[in-house]
C-alpha positions in Angstrom: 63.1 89.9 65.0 61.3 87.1 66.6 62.2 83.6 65.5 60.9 80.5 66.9 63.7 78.5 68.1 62.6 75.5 68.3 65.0 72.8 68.9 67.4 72.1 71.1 70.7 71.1 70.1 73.2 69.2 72.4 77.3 69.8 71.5 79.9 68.5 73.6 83.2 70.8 73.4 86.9 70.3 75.0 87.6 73.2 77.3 90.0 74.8 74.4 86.5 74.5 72.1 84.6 76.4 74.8 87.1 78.9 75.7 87.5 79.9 71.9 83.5 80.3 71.9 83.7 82.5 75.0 86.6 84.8 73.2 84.5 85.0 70.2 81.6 86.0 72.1 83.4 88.3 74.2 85.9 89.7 71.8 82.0 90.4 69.7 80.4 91.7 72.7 78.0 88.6 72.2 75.1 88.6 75.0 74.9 84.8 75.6 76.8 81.6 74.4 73.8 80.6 72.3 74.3 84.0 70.5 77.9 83.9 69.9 77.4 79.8 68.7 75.0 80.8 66.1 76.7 83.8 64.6 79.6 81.3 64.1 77.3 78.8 62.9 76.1 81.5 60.5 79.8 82.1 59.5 80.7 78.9 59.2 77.8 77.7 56.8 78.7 81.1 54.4 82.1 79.6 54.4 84.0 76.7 52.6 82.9 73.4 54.1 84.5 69.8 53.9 83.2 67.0 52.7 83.4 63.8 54.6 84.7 60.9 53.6 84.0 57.3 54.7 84.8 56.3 57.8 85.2 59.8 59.0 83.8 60.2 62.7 82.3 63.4 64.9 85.6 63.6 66.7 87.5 64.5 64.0 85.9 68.0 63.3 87.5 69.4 66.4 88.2 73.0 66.3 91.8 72.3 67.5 94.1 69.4 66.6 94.1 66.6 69.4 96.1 63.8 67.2 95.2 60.2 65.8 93.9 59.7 69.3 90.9 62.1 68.9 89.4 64.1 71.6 89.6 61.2 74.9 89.7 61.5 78.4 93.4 59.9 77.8 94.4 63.6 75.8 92.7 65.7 78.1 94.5 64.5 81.2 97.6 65.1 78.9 97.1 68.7 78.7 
């Protein structure tokens, strides 16, 4: 299957994001990052999604919960 990919797309991830990626794709026997990313993307678009509401920001659709505070160099020196 050869699909032309495109664009590129830029996602910033706390290193408890990334590290779940890399168990996916390991755990999957994924070959690359970018493979184990869009099988989850895939996943995750055949599953339920939330709607936003107003005021809602990027930071608060974090994979794990980092509190009111939000994913900040403050809570990751916390950790």
């Amino acid at each position: 299957m050869s699909e032309l990919r495109a664009e590129r797309l830029q996602v910033m991830l706390s290193p408890e994001e990334l590290a779940a990626v890399d168990d996916f794709r390991f755990k999957h026997r994924m070959p690359t990052r970018a493979a184990a990313i869009r099988e989850l993307l895939k996943l995750g678009l055949d599953g339920e999604a939330t709607d936003a509401k107003a005021g809602v920001k990027s930071s608060d659709y974090g994979v794990f919960d980092r509190g009111p505070e939000g994913h900040t160099e403050a809570a990751a020196s916390e950790d």
